[in-house]
C-alpha positions as CSV (number, residue, x, y, z in Angstrom):
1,X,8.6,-9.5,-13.2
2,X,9.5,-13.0,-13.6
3,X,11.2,-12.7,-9.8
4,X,7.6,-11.6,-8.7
5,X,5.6,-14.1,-10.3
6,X,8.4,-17.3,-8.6
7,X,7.5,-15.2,-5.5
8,X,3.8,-15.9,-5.6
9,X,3.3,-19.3,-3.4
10,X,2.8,-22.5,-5.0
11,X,-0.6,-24.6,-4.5
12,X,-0.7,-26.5,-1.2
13,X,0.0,-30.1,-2.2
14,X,-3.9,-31.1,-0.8
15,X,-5.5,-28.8,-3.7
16,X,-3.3,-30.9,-5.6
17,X,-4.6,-34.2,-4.6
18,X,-8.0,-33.1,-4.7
19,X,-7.4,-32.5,-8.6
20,X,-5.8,-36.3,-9.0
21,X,-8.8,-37.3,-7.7
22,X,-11.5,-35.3,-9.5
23,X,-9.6,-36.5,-12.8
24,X,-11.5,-39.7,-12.0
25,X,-14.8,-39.6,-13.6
26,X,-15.8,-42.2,-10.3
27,X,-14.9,-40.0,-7.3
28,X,-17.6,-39.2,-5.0
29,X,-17.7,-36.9,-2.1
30,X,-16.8,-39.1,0.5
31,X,-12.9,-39.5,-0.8
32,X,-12.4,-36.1,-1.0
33,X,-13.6,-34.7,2.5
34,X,-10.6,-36.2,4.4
35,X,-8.7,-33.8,2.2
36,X,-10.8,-30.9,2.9
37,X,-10.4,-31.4,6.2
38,X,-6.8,-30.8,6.2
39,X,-7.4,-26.9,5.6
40,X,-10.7,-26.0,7.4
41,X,-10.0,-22.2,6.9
42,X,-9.7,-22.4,3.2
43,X,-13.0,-24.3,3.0
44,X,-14.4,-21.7,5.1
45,X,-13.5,-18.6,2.7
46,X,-14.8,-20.7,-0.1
47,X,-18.5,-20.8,0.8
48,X,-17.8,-17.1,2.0
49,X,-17.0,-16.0,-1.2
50,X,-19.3,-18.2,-3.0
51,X,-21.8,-16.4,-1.2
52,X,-20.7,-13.2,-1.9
53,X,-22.2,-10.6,-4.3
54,X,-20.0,-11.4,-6.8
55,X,-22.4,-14.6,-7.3
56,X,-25.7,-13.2,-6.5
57,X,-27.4,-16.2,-5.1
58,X,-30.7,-16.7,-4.1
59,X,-30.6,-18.7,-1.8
60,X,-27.6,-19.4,0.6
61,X,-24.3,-22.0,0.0
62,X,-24.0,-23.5,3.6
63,X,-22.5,-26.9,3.1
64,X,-19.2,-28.0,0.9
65,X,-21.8,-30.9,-0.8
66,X,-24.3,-27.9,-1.9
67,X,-21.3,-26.1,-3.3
68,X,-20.6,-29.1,-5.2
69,X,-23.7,-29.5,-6.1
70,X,-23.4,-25.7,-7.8
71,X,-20.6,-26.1,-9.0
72,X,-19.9,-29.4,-10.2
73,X,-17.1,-31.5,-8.6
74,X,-14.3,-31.0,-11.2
75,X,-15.5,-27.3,-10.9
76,X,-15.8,-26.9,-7.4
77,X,-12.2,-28.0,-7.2
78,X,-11.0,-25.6,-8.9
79,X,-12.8,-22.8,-7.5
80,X,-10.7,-24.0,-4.1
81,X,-7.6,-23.8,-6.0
82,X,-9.3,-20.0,-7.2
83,X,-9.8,-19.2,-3.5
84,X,-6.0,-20.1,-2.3
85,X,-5.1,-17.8,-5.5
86,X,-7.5,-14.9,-4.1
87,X,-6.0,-14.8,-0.5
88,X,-2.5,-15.3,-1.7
89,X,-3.3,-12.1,-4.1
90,X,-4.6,-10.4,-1.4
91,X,-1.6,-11.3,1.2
92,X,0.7,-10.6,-1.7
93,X,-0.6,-7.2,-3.1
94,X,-1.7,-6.1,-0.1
95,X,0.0,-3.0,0.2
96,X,-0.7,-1.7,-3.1
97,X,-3.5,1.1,-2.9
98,X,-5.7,0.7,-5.7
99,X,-5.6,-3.2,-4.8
100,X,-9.9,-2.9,-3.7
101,X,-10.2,-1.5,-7.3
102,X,-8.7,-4.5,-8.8
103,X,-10.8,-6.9,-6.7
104,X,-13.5,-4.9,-7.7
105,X,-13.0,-5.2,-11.8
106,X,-12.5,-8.7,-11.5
107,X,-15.8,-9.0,-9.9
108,X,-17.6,-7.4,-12.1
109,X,-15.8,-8.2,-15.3
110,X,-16.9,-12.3,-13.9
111,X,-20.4,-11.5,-13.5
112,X,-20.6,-10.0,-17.3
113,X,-18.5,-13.2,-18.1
114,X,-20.9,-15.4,-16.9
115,X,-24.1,-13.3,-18.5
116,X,-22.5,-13.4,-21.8
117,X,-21.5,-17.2,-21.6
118,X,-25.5,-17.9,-19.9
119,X,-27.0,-15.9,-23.3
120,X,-24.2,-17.7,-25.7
121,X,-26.4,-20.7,-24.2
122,X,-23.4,-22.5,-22.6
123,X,-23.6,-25.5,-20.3
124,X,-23.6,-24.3,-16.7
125,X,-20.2,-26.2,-15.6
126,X,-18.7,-24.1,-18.5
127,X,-20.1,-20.9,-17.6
128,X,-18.9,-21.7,-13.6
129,X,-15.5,-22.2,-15.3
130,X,-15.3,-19.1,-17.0
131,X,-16.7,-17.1,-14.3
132,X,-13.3,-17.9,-12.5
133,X,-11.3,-17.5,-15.3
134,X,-12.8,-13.8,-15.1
135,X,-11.7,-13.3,-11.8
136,X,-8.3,-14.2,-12.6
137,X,-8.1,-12.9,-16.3
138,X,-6.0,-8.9,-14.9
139,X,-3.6,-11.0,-12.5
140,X,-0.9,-10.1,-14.8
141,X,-1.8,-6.5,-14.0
142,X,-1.1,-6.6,-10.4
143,X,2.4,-7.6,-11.5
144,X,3.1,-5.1,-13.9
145,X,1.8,-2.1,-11.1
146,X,4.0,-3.3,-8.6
147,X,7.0,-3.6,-10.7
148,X,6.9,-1.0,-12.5
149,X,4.7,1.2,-10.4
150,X,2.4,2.6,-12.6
151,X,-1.5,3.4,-12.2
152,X,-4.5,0.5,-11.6
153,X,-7.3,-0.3,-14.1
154,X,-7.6,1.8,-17.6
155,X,-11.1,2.6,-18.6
156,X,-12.3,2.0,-21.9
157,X,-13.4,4.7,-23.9
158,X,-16.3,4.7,-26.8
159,X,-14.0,3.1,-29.1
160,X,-13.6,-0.1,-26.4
161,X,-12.0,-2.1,-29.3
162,X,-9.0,-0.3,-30.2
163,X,-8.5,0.4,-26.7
164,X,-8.6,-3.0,-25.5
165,X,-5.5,-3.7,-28.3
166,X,-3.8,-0.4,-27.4
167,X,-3.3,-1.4,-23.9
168,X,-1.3,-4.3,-24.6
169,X,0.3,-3.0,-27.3
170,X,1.7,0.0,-25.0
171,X,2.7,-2.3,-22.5
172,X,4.8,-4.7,-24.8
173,X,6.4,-1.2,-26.1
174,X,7.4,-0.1,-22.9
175,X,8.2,-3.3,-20.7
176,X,8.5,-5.7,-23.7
177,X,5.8,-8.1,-21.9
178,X,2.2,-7.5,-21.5
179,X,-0.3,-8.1,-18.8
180,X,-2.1,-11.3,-20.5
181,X,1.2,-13.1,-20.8
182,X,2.3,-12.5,-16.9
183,X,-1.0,-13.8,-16.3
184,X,-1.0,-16.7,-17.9
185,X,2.6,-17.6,-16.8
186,X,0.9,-17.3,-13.1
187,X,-2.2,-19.6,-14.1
188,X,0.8,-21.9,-15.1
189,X,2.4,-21.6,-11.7
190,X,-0.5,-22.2,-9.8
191,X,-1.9,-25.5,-12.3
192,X,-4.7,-23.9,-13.5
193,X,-6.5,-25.8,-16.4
194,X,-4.8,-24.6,-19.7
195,X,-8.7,-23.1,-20.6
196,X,-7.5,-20.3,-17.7
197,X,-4.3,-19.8,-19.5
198,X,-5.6,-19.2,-23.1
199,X,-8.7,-17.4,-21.6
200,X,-6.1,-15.0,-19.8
201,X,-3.3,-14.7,-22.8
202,X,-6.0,-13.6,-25.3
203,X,-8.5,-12.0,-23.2
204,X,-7.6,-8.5,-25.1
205,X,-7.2,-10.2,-28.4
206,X,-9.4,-13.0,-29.1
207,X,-8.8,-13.2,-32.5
208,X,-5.3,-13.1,-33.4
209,X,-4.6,-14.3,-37.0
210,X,-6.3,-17.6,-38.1
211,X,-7.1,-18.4,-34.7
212,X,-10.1,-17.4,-32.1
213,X,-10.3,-18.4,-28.8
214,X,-14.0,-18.2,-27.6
215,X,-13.6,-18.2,-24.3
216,X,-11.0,-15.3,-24.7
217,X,-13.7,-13.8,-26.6
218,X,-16.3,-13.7,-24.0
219,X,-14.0,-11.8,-21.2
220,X,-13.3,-9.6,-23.9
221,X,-17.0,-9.0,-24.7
222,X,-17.5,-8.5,-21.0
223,X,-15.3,-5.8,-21.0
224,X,-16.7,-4.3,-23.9
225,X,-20.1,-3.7,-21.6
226,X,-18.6,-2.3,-18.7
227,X,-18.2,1.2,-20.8
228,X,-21.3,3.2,-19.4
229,X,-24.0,3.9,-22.1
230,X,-22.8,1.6,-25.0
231,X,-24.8,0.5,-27.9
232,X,-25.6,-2.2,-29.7
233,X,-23.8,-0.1,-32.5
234,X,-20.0,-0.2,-31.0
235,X,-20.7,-3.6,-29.6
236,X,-21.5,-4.6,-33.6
237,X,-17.8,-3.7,-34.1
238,X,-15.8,-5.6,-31.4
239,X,-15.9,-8.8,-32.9
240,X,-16.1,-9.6,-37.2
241,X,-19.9,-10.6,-37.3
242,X,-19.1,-14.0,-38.3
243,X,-17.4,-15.0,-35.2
244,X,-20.3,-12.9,-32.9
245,X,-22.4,-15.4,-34.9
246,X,-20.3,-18.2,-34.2
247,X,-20.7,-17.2,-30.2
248,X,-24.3,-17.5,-31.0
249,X,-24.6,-13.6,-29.6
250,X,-26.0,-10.7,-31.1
251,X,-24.8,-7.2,-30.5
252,X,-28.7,-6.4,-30.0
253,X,-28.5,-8.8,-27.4
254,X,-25.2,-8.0,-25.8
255,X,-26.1,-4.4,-25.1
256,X,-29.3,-5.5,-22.8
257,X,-26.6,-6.8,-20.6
258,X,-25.0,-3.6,-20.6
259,X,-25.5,-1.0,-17.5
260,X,-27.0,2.1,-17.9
261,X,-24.9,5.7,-17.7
């Protein structure tokens, strides 16, 4: 697993300069389109996938200053470095045949991410950030298939809690590693902020002693509402009630997020 994850390729060293000069609160556009124009193609699949459904945007992203704009310059770096991930993913797993289904998780798993983090009433940047840390939270998983060969997504059953803990519990049983960790050992490759690490390493257990990652917590919660036909009832019992408060959510609330059967 380890082998696979050195495999992955490593950030192209302009992403990397576009992130020393973001950590300057005084950069402006003009200093980082010479960069950007050292990888046309990646800029292009950026505002293509910015625009896709996975976003639901109104109105159309045409220019790399509107998707700044959007997203915030800090942000809108990072969603590059997200896109570079996404193709090498794509390039990497491509042969595996549930790899669509993945793709398709991590989509909607981001959009519930960001609805949760919009009704938990924080800022936009924030909720742009953990909308990609949604798209990247199962990377681990993709790992784990090809290694050990096994099947794609579980879904979660009307007890989504204990399921979500089961899964990683089975895996550390049987391969002595979980999901969470691989993925946040890849987030690590690839320089990710160490919000996308924690976010991915307790994304199926956001509370985990004393601590409680709320970040964690709101993939988690996303999760929770992709079971068809849950209730405000078994959303109630996902989180102790003083750290849903602490979220500022409600379980009435959550569930008018969640689809219908």
């Amino acid at each position: 697993m380890v082998d696979c994850v050195d495999q992955l390729p490593v950030l192209p060293v302009h992403i990397l300069e576009l992130r020393q000069l973001t950590a300057n609160p005084d950069v402006n556009f003009k200093q980082i389109v010479p960069i950007l124009n050292k990888d046309p193609g990646l800029t292009a699949d950026l505002l293509k996938i910015v625009n896709s459904a996975r976003y639901g945007l109104r109105e159309r992203i045409g220019t790399i200053d509107q998707a700044i704009l959007f997203f915030g310059m800090r942000n809108f770096v990072e969603y590059i470095a997200l896109t570079f991930a996404e193709n090498a993913l794509r390039k990497t797993f491509a042969k595996m045949p549930d790899i669509s289904v993945y793709f398709d998780h991590a989509t909607q798993i981001s959009i519930q991410t960001r609805n949760i983090a919009a009704m938990a009433g924080i800022r936009h940047q924030d909720q742009e950030t953990l909308t990609m840390a949604g798209l990247l939270h199962d990377v681990g998983r993709l790992v784990l298939q090809l290694i050990t060969q096994t099947e794609g997504v579980r879904l979660l059953s009307d007890r989504p809690a204990a399921d979500m803990e089961a899964i990683v519990l089975n895996e550390q049983e049987r391969w002595g590693i979980d999901h969470c960790v691989v993925g946040s050992r890849i987030c690590n490759k690839w320089r990710f902020p160490e919000l996308f690490e924690s976010c991915i390493r307790w994304h199926h257990k956001p509370v985990h002693g004393d601590i409680f990652c709320r970040e964690s917590a709101i993939i988690y919660l996303a999760h929770i509402l992709t079971v068809p036909g849950i209730t405000a009832e078994v959303i109630a019992t996902a989180l102790p009630l003083e750290r849903m408060t602490e979220l500022g959510l409600t379980p009435e609330g959550l569930a008018t997020l969640a689809p219908g059967d």
